[in-house]
C-alpha positions in Angstrom: 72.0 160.6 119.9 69.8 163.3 117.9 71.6 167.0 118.1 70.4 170.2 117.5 70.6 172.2 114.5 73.6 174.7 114.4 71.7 177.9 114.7 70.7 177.7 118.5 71.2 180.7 121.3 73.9 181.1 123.5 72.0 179.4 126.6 70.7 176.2 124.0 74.2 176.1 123.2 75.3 175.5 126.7 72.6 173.2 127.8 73.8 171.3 124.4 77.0 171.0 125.5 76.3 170.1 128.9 74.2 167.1 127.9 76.9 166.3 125.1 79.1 166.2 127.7 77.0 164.5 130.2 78.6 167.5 132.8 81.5 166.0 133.1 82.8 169.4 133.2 81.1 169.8 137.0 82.6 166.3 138.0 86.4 167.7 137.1 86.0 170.8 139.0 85.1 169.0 142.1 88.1 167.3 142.1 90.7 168.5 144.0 94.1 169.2 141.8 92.3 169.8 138.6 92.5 173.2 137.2 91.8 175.0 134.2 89.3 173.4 132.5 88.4 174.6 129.0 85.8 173.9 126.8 85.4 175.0 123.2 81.7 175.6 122.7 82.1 175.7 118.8 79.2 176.7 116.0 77.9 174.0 114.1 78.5 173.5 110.3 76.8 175.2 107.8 74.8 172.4 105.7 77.3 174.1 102.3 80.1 173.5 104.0 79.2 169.7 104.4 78.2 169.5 101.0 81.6 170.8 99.7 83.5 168.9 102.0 81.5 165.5 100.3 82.5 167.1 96.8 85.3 167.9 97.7 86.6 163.6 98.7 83.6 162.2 96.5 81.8 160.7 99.2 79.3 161.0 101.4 79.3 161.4 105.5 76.7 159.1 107.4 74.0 161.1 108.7 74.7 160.7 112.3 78.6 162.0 111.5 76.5 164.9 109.6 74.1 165.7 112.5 77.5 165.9 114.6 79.3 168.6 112.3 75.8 170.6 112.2 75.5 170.9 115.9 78.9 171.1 116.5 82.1 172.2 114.1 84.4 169.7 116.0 84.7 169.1 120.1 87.2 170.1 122.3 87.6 170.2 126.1 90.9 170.0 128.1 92.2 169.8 131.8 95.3 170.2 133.5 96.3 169.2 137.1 98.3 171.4 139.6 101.2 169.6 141.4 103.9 172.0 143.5 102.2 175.5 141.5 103.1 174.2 138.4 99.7 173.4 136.1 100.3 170.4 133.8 98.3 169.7 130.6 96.9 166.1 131.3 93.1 165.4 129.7 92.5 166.1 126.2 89.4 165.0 125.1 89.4 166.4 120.6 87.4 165.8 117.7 89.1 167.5 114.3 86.9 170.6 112.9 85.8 169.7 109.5 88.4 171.3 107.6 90.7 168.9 109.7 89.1 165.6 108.8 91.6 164.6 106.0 91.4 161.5 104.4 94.4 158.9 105.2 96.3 158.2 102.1 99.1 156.0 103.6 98.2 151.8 103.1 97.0 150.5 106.6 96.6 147.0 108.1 93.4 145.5 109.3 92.3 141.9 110.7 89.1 142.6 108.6 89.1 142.8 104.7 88.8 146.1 103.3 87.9 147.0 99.8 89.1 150.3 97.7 85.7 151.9 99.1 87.0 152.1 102.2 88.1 155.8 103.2 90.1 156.8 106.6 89.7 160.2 107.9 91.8 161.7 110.8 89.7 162.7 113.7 92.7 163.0 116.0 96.2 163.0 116.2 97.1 163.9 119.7 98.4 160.8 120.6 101.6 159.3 121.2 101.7 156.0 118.8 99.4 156.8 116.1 95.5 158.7 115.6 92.2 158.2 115.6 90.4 157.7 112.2 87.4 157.8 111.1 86.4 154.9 108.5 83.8 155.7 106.3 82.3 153.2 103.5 81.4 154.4 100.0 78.1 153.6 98.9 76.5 152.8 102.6 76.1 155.2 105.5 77.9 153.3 108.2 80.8 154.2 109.7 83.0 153.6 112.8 85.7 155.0 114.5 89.4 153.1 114.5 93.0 153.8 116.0 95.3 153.6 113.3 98.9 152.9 115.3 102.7 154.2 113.5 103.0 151.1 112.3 99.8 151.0 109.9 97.8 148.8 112.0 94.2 149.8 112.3 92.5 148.4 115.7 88.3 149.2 116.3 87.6 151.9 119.1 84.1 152.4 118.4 81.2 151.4 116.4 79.9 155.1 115.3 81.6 158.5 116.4 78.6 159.2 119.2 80.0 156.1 121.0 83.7 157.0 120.6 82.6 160.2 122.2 80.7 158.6 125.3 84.2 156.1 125.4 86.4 159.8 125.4 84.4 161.2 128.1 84.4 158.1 129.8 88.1 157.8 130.2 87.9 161.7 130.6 90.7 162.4 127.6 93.8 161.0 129.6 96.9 160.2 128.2 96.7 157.7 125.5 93.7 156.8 126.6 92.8 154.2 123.5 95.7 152.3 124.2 94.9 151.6 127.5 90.8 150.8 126.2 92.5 148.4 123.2 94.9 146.2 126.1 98.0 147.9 123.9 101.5 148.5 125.3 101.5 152.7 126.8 104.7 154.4 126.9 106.5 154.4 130.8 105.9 157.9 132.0 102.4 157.9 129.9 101.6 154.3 132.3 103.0 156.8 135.5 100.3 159.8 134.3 97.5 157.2 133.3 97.6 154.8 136.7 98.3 158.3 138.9 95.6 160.4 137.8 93.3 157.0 138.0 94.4 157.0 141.8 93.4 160.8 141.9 90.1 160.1 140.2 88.8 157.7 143.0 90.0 159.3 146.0 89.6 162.8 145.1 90.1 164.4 148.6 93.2 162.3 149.3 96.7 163.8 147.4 99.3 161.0 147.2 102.6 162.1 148.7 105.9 161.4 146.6 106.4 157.9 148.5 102.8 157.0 148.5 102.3 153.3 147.3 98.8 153.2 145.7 96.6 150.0 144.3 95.4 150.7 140.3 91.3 150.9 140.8 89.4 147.6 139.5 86.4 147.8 136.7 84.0 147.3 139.4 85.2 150.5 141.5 85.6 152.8 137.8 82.1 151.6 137.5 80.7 153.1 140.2 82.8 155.9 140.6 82.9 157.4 137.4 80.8 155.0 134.7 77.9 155.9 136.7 78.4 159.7 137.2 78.4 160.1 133.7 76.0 157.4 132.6 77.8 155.6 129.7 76.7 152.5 128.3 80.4 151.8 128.5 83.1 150.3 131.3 86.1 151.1 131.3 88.8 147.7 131.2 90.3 147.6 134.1 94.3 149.1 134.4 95.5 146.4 136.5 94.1 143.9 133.5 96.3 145.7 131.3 99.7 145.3 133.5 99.0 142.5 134.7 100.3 143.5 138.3 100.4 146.7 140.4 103.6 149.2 140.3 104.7 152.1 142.4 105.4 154.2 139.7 106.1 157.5 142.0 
């Protein structure tokens, strides 16, 4: 993805967002049950600030991480969903401002040999069983972006932060979301939020009553629903994959 430099007018800067976002924004509003929808149309970096922040943990960010922070001083955009006039915080979709990305200093595990020049920086930590890191190389400019679980295990998301993004918007910031995308175990209630606002997603003119028994959507119907509204190169694994069978979980 090439983005714009950071000093752009108020009406680039929403025309940038809107193809950052691939106007997912316009999709949530038309769904019925979705309410306040925010997003944080931030500055860009100034290029000083990215050269003290590579000073400042002796090393250098890949360009297309750079190019990110320039057009955009982080990402944020959140949703809630109304049930019985009561609004509940549900998507969260967050990328840490770059005073935020902190290097990891705590030992981690990986399946994949690391060396010392491999650096960890936290990208986001609103999550339930760990964050999302961003793992940086000294001495090349390639970098991907990892979940990095409580117990120091560190599992691939994406292979560069623009995909991770496309994957975020893609699975619209829910609950836990790269849990669910990695096949790893999701709390109860977080399973309950995930598999109902999946439900609300596909039929979004149809409100499920308290008692209402509802199948989890396959690939092939997420696909078409919501992979193609937003155009990712990405599918999204199918719930009922991860369970292994369907529950009534309200």
């Amino acid at each position: 993805m090439a983005y714009p430099v950071a000093n752009f007018n108020d009406q680039l800067r929403s025309d940038f967002y809107r193809y950052l976002t691939l106007d997912l924004s316009t999709y949530l509003q038309s769904i019925q049950g979705i309410v306040d929808l925010k997003l944080d149309e931030k500055y860009g970096c100034e290029t000083l600030a990215l050269l003290h922040w590579e000073q400042l943990h002796s090393i250098l960010l890949p360009d297309e991480v750079k190019n990110f922070y320039l057009a955009s001083n982080g990402f944020e955009l959140t949703w809630k969903f109304r049930i019985a006039d009561h609004n509940y915080p549900v998507g969260k979709m967050h990328i840490n401002v770059l005073t935020e990305l902190c290097p990891v200093n705590e030992p981690f595990k990986s399946p994949d040999k690391y060396d010392g020049s491999t650096r960890l920086f936290v990208i986001d930590t609103n999550f339930s069983q760990g964050s999302v890191v961003l793992l940086i190389t000294k001495g090349t400019m390639n970098s991907s972006v990892h979940y990095l679980s409580s117990q120091g295990q560190l599992h691939q998301i994406a292979e560069s932060l623009t995909a991770y993004l496309r994957l975020m918007l893609l699975y619209m910031g829910l609950p836990d979301w790269p849990l669910v995308h990695l096949k790893m175990e999701l709390s109860y209630w977080n399973k309950v939020s995930t598999t109902f606002m999946h439900f609300i997603v596909n039929k979004p003119n149809c409100m499920p009553t308290s008692r209402h028994t509802f199948p989890i959507p396959t690939g092939n119907q997420r696909k078409r629903k919501i992979g193609l509204l937003i155009q990712s190169t990405y599918s999204i694994r199918a719930f009922s994959k991860q369970t292994k069978h369907q529950d009534n979980y309200l």
